[in-house]
Every structure is written in C-alpha cells, then in structure tokens.
C-alpha positions in Angstrom: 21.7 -47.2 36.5 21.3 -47.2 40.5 19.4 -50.1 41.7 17.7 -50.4 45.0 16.6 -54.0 46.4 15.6 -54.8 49.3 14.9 -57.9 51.7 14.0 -59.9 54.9 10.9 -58.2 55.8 8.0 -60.8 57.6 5.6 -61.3 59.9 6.8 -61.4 63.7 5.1 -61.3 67.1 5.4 -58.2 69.0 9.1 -58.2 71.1 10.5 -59.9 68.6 13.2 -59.3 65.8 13.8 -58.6 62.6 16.6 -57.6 59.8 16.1 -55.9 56.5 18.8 -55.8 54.2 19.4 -53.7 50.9 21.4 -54.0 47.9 22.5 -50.7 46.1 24.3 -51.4 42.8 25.2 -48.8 39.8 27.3 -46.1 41.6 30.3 -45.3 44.1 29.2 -46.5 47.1 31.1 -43.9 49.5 29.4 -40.8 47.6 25.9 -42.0 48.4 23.8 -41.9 51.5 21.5 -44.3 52.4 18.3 -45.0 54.5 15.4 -46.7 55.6 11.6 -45.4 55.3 8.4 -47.0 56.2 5.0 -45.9 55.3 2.1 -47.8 56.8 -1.4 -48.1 55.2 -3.1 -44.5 54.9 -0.5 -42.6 56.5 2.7 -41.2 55.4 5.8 -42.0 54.6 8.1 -41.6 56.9 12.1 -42.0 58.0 13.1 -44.3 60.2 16.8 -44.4 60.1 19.5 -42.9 58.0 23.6 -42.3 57.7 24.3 -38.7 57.2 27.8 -37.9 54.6 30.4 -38.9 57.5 28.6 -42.1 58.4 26.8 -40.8 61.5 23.7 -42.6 62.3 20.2 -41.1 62.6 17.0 -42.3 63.7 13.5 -41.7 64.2 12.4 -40.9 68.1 9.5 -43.9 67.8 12.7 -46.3 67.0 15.9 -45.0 68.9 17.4 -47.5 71.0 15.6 -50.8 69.1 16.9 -50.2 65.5 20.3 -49.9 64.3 20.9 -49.2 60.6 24.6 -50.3 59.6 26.7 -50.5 56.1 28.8 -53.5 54.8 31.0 -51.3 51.9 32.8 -54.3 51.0 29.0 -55.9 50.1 27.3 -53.0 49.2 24.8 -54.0 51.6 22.4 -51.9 53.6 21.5 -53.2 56.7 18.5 -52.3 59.6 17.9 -54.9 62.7 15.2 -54.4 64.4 14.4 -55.4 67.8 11.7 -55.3 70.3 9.4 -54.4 67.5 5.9 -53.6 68.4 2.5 -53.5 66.3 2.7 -50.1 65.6 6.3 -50.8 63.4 3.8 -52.6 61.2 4.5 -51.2 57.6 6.4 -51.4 54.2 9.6 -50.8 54.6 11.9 -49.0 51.7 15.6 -48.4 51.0 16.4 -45.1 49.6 20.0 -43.6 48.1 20.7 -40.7 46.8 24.3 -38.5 46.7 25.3 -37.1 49.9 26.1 -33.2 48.9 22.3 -33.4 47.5 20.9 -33.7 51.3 21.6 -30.4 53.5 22.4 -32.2 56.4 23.1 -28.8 58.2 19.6 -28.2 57.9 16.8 -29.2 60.4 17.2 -31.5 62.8 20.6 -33.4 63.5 18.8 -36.2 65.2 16.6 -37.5 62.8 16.6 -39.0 59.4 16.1 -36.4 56.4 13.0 -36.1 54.7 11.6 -38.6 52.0 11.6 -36.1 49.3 15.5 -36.2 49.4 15.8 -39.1 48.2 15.8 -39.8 44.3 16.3 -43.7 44.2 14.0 -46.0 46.0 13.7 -50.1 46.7 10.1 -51.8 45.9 10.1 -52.1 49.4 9.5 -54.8 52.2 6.6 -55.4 54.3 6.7 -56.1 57.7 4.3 -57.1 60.4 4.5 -57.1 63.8 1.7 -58.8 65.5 0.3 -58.2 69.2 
C-alpha cells in the first residue's frame, strides 16, 4: 500500500525559508511521479511544483525562481525548499504520487505542474505560514 507523509511545514516571516519533505513508501520509486500542492483556506487546490516521467521539473508561475522541488531515490524522499516566501504562500501544503504513464504529460501546458485530479495518492499535508 502507497504511503504519503509529509513534513517541515511552519510558521516563517515573509523573505524567509522553508523545506518540506515527503516520504513515499509501498512502490517502485522510479515508476512514480511526484509533487507538491497547496490549497489555502476557501480557495482551491492548486500545483505548485512537480517532476514530469524523465525527471524534468515544473512549477507554478507564482513560485518559479523561489522553489525548487528535488528527489533523493536512494531515501525515497521528496523534497521542496522554499525561499523568499511571501504571505500569500500561506497554505497547507500536500505530497502527491501517482504512476507516471497515468499523467499525459504531452497534454497542456509543459511549464506547469499537472492538475490535482491526476494524482491518486495524497499526504495529510503540512501547513505553512508565512507572516508579513
């Protein structure tokens, strides 16, 4: 059975930095893709940062250039620092997995993260806040 986990969500002041991490156990790590999501209260959720089948990286306009999202196969590990962050990065953040020839990558736009509806296999999620 996949499990998703994340951690190291907190509070922060706006500028400053933050790294999530998550932990994917119960399958072949190489044959799954991986991302990060946030949703923040009474809006929806939406991608912030994923790795497509071949290990590129995509990300959200609102984040490019402060967030990078990075793997650790060896640890299984899932990682997304995050840097200059500003109040409106406020939100719970969530890991998601699912295979990789489930998401048609061809389709939509290269640049950004695929939708959350993609995704079968999700973390409790992490909440961060970013503080003016």
């Amino acid at each position: 059975q996949i499990q998703v986990v994340e951690s190291g969500g907190g509070s922060v002041q706006a500028g400053g930095s933050l790294r999530l991490s998550c932990v994917v156990s119960g399958y072949t790590y190489d044959t799954y893709c991986l991302a990060w999501f946030r949703q923040a209260a009474g809006k929806e959720r939406e991608g912030v940062a994923a790795l497509d089948s071949e290990g590129n990286a995509r990300y959200a306009g609102s984040v490019k250039d402060r967030f990078t999202i990075s793997k650790d196969n060896a640890e299984n590990t899932l990682s997304l620092q995050m840097n200059s962050l500003k109040p409106e990065d406020t939100a719970m953040y969530y890991c998601a997995a699912d295979q990789c020839e489930k998401i048609p990558w061809g389709a939509g736009d290269a640049q950004t993260p695929p939708d959350h509806s993609l995704y079968n296999y999700w973390g409790q999620g992490t909440q961060v806040t970013v503080s003016s």
